[in-house]
N, C-alpha and C positions, 0 to 999 in steps of 0.2 A: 227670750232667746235672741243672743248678737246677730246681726245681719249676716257674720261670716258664716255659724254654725249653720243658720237655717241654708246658704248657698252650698255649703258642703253635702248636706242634708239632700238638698235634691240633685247635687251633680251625684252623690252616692243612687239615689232612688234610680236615675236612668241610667246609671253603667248597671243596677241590679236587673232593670228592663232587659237593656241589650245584649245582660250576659243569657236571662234566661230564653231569652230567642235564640240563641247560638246553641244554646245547651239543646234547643228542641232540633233546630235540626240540621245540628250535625250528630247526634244519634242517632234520631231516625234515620238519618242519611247513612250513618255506616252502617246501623242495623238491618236497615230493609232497604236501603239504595239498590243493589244489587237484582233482589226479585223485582222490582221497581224496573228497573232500567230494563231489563229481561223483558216484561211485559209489555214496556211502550214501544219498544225497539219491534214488538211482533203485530202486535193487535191495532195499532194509532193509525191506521192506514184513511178511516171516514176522520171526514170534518167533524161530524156530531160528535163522532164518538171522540175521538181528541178533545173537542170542548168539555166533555165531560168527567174527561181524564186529567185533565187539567184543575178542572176542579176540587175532585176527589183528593188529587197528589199533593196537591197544597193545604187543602183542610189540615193533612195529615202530615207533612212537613213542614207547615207553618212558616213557609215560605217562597214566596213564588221568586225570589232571586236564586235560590235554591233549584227548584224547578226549573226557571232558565238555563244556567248553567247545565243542569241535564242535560235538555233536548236540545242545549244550543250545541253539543258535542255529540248529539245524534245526527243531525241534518249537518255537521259538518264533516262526519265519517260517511254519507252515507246511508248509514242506517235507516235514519223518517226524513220523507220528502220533506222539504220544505212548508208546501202549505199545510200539512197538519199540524207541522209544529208550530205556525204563526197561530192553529186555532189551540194549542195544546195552552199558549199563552195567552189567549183572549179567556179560558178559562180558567190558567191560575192567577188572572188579576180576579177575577170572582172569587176564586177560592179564600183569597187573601183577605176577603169581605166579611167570609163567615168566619175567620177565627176574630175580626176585630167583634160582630156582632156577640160573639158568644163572651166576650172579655168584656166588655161594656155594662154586663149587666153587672148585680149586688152579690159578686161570688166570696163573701168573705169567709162564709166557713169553709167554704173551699181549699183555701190555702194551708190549712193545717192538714186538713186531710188529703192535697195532693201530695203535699211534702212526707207525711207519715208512709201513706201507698207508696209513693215512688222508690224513700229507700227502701221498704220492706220490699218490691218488686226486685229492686236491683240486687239486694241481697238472699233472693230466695231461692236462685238457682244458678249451677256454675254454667249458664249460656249466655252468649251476645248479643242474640234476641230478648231475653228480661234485664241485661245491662240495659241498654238502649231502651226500652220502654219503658224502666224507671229512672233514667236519666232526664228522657224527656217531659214526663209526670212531675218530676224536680221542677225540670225548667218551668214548665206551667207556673208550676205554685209560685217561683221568683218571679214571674212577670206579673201574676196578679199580687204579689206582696209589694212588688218596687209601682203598681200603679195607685195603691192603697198608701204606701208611703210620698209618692207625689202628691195626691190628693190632700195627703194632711199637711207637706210644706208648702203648696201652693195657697192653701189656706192662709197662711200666718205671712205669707209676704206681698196677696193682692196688694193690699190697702200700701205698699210703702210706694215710697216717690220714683226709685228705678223700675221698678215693674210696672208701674204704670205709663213712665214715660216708655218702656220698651215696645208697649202694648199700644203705646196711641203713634210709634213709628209705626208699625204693622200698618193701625188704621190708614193713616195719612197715605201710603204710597203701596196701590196692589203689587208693581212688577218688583220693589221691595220682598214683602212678603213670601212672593210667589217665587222669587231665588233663597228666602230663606227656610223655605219647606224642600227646597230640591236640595239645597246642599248637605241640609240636617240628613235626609235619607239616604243620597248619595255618601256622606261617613259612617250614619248608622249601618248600613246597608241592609235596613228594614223598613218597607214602607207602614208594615203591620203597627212595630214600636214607634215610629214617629205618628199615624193617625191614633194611636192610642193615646199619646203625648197632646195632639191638636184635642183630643177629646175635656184630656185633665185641666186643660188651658182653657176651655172652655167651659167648663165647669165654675168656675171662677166668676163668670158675670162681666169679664170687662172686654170681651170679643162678639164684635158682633156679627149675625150672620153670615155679610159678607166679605167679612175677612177669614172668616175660618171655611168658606166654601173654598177661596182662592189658597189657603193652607193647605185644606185637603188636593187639591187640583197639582198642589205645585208635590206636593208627598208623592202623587201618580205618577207624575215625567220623571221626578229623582226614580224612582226605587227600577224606571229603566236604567239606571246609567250604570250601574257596577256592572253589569252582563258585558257590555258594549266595552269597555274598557280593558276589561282583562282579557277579552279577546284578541287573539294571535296574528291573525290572518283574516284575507277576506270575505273565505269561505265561512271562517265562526262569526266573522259580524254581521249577515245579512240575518240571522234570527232577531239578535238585540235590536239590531238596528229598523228592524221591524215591528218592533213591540217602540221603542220609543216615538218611532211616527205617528203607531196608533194613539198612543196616550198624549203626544202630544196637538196632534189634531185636534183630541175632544178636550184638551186642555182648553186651546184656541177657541175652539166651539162654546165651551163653558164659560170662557171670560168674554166671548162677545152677547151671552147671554145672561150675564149677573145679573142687570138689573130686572129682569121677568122673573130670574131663580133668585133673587133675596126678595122680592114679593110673592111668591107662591114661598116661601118658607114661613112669613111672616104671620100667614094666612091658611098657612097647616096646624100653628100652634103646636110645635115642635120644639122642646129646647135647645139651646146651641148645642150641649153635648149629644142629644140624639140628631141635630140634623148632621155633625158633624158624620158620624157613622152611617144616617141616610142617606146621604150625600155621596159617599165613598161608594155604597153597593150601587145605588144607580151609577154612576160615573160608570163604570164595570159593566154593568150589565147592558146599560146601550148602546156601548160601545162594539161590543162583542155583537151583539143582535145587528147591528149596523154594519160589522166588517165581515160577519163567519162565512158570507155567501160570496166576498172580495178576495179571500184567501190566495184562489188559483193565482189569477193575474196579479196581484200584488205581491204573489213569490217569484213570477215570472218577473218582474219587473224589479226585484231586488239583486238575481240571479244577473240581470244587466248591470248594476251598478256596481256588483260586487262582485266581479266574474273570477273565476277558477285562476288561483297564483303560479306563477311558470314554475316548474321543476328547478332547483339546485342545479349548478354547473357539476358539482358532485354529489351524486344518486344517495351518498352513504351519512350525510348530513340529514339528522331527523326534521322532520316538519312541527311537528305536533306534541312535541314533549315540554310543552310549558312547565315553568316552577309553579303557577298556580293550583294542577295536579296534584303535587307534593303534599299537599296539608287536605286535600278534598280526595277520600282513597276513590269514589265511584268517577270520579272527574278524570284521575289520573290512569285510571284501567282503561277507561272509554280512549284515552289519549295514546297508551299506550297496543289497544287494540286498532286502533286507526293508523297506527308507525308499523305495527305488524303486517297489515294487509298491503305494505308496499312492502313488503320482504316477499310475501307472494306473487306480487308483480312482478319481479325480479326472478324470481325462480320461473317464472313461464316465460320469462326472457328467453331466460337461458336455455333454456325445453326447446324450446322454439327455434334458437341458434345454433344448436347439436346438430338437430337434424340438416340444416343447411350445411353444415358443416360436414356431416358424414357424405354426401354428397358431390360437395362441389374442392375441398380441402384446401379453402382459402384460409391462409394464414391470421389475414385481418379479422373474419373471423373467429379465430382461436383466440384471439387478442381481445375484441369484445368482449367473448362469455368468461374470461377471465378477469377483467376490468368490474365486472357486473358481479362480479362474486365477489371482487374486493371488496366495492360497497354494499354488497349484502352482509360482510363479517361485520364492517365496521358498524352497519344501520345495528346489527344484531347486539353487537355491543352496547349501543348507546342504549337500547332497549332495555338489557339485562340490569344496566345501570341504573338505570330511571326506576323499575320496577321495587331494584331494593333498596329506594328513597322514598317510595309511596306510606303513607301510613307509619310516619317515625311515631306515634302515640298507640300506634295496635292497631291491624286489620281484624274488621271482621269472620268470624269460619267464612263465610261465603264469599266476602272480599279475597279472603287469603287462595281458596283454592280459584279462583278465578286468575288470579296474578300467578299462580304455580299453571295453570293452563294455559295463560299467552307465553309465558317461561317455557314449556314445553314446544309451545308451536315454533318458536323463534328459533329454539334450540336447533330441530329436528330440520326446519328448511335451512339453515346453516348449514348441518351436516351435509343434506342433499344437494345443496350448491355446491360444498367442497369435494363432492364423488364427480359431478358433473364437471367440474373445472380439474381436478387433479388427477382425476380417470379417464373420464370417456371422452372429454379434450383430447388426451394426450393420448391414446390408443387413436384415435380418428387422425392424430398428423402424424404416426406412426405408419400407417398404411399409406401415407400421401409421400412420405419420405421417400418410400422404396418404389414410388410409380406406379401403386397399385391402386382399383377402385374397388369399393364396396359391387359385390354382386345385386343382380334386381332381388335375387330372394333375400339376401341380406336387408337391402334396402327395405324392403315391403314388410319384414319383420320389424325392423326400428322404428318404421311407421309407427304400425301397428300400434306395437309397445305404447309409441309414443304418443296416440288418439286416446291409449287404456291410461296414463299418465293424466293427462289435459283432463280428463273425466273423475280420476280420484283427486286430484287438486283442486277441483270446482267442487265437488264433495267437500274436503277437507277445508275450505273456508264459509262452506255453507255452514257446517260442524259448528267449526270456533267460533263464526261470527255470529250468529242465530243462536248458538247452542243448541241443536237441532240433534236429538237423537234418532232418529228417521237414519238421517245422513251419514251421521257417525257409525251404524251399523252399517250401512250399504259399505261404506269406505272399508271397516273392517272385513268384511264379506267378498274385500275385492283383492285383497291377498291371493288369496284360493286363485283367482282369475288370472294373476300375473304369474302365479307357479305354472299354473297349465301352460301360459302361453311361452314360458321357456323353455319347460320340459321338450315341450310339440316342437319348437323351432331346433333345440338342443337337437333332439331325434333327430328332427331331417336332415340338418348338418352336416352330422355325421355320418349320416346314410351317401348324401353327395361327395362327403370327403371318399368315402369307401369305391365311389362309383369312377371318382375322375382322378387317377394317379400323377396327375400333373400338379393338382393343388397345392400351394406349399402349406405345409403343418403349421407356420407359423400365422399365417394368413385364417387359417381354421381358427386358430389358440386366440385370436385378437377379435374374431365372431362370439368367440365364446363367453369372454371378458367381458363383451359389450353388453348382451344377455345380463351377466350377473349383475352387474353395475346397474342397468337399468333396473334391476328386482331390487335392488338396496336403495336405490333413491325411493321406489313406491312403500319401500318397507318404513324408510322415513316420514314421507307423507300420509300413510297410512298411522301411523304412532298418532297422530293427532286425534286421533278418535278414542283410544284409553281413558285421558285424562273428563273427555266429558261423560262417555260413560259410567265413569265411576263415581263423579260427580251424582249427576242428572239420572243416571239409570237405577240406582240408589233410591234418588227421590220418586219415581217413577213405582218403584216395586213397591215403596211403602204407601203409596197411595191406591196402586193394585188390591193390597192387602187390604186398607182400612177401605176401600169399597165394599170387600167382601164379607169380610164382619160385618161392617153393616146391614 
């Protein structure tokens, strides 16, 4: 075989690697991203237990850049502090240990039979859940076929003269090497395919121990660097930028102790391809055992260097709607839930500016919560936009009604910003016009209202953002609450109108307004609780059910 076929041959075998990495997870990622995300967002609160969650998530998406990207849009919304998600990542570098340990062994009959399961899976049912698990069963089979196919051309071209002079650059020069494991993973952007690659190379006979320690070492600092780069902002870089300190500390730790680690490998009687993989899971695991107890302070101490980014001159310019969302549907939800939750900050602006307003009937005023609502359409806009660019290849069922749920919320506090700006604005410098002030009962009513508002809109993002049906029913249950408190003030109104014949009608008719207005804003904020109910309430009753059968 010509020298070019066999180069073809293996640049073919590692694009088959790296596609079937991609294949694993980015289906599982649309498939089960979603309950995934759902559950680290609620439970990851312990150190342990995020280590262990980290673990798991990775085994099973086959990727801890994968996993990064998650929880780096966790702790950047929000959602997980900081230091669980630094231990969430001390466990998906572990995690990443056990899918290279499980590939490493002699899976060859494997591969036909993941390839046969996988399409028979994908084909056996019309859901997104058996796509996605026999898409990923695919992938498998193609990484262990494109590592079986390295295997055989690395065979056929040890012995020739360019691979061996490549192989004895490696030897001659560690910090060589140790850039060419990082940059290999940093394009890969899998640490998993590249140490499975340092494995195949090893296999071969002409690397020795400690050059493929410093292989694998320099594989661990790459496979931080895709997280950290596609990062927006400051607040998404202190995760990545935290998992590469860690990795690259014990990089540094690891290379000022080669010479003791290629003599205890020498002396284990280990082959370069099994130390290459034993290498990798210790690297991982003492690292993690060494920093999971450092967590706290060392998220405190990232939170310094990478403090909170000042506000937009204009409110209605998004933060967080990265292109890189766009092609990742669980990335681009998380992004676009994180632009949503400033549209709720905005509408309690505005809640909050009413009231002074009804009050004091300062112009500037009215000119704020009108300014504020501008950039609420506009923010609402760019959201609606982004939304239906997420997922140009198919959202998952659970991706899709997730993205119809922040669609909803966006919508609905839209609406309720434009009642609040083009109503109850405008009936509040209606009475300022003619020199007239809101009565205390008046006033003590709008309060009110407006204490029962601040309470279903704290509801209403607890709802959306948790997915909490707890909440979602209290919110709906508070309907009922804002009817009473109209009717009751409605009554008295008019019982005072009847009482004091000086009142002017119109002065009543603009009490009355205010009332209704305030019930349609809650009526809008209250809407946000349908969509997860019928989402979530759904799954809720059918697991009612199959308890009970059981």
């Amino acid at each position: 075989m010509s020298g070019t076929t066999l180069l073809i041959n293996l640049a073919g075998a590692i694009a088959l690697l790296l596609w079937g990495s991609h294949m694993i997870s980015s289906a599982l990622g649309r498939g089960f991203g979603t309950p995934l995300r759902s559950w680290m967002g609620r439970h990851l609160k312990n150190r342990w237990m995020a280590l262990l969650a980290g673990i798991g998530i990775t085994a099973l998406l086959q990727s801890s850049t994968a996993v990064s990207l998650m929880v780096t849009s966790f702790t950047a919304s929000g959602t997980l502090s900081l230091a669980p998600g630094l231990a969430v990542m001390l466990g998906a570098n572990i995690g990443s240990t056990l899918v290279v340990q499980v590939m490493s062994f002699n899976t060859a009959i494997a591969i036909p039979l993941l390839l046969l399961m996988g399409f028979v899976v994908f084909k056996l049912r019309d859901s997104s859940g058996f796509e996605s698990a026999g898409c990923a069963m695919m992938g498998l089979g193609m990484m262990l076929l494109a590592l079986s196919q390295l295997s055989a051309a690395l065979a056929q071209i040890e012995s020739t003269p360019v691979f061996q002079a490549v192989m004895q650059g490696l030897e001659g020069d560690t910090l060589i090497a140790l850039i060419v494991a990082m940059m290999l993973t940093l394009i890969c952007h899998s640490s998993v395919a590249v140490i499975l690659l340092i494995s195949v190379l090893a296999a071969t006979g002409v690397m020795t121990p400690a050059t493929a320690m410093v292989l694998v070492i320099g594989a661990n600092i790459g496979g931080a660097l895709p997280p950290l780069l596609s990062a927006n902002s400051p607040v998404a870089r202190r995760l990545p930028a935290g998992n590469l300190i860690v990795r690259t500390i014990g990089g540094l730790a690891a290379l000022a102790l080669l010479p003791e680690l290629t003599e205890l490998a020498v002396t284990s009687g280990l082959t370069t391809p099994q130390l290459v993989v034993g290498f990798h899971t210790a690297f991982s695991i003492v690292l993690a055992l060494l920093f999971i107890g450092l967590t706290a302070p060392f998220a405190r101490l990232l939170e310094r260097f990478f403090p909170d980014e000042p506000q937009p001159a204009d409110a209605g310019l998004p933060l967080y709607l990265d292109e890189a969302g766009l092609d990742i549907a669980w990335l681009g939800l998380s992004n676009s839930v994180r632009e949503s939750l400033r549209s709720a900050d905005m509408l309690t602006q505005m809640l909050d500016r009413l009231v002074v307003l009804f009050r004091t009937h300062e112009q500037g005023v009215a000119n704020e919560i009108r300014e504020v609502d501008r950039s609420l359409d506009h923010l609402s806009a760019a959201i609606r936009a982004y939304l239906a660019d997420i997922g140009q290849d198919g959202l998952s069922d659970s991706d899709a009604d997730r993205a119809q749920e922040i669609l909803m919320f966006v919508i609905n506090f839209e609406h309720a910003g434009d009642i609040i700006s083009s109503n109850l604005t405008q009936l509040a410098t209606r009475r300022a016009r003619r020199g007239e002030q809101f009565t205390e009962f008046e006033l003590n009513n709008i309060h009110l209202l407006h204490r029962e508002l601040q309470t279903s809109l704290r509801l209403a993002v607890t709802a959306f953002l948790a997915e909490d049906t707890n909440a979602a029913h209290q919110l709906k249950a508070r309907k009922e609450v804002i009817r009473q408190l109209e009717a009751t003030a409605s009554r008295e109104h008019f019982r005072k109108l009847r009482e004091d014949k000086n009142t002017w009608a119109e002065s009543g008719d603009i009490f009355q307004r205010v009332l209704r207005d305030y019930r349609r804003v809650h009526h809008h904020i209250a809407a946000v609780a349908y969509p997860v109910l019928d989402r979530l309430g759904d799954e809720v009753v059918q697991q009612t059910q199959n308890t009970s059968e059981a």
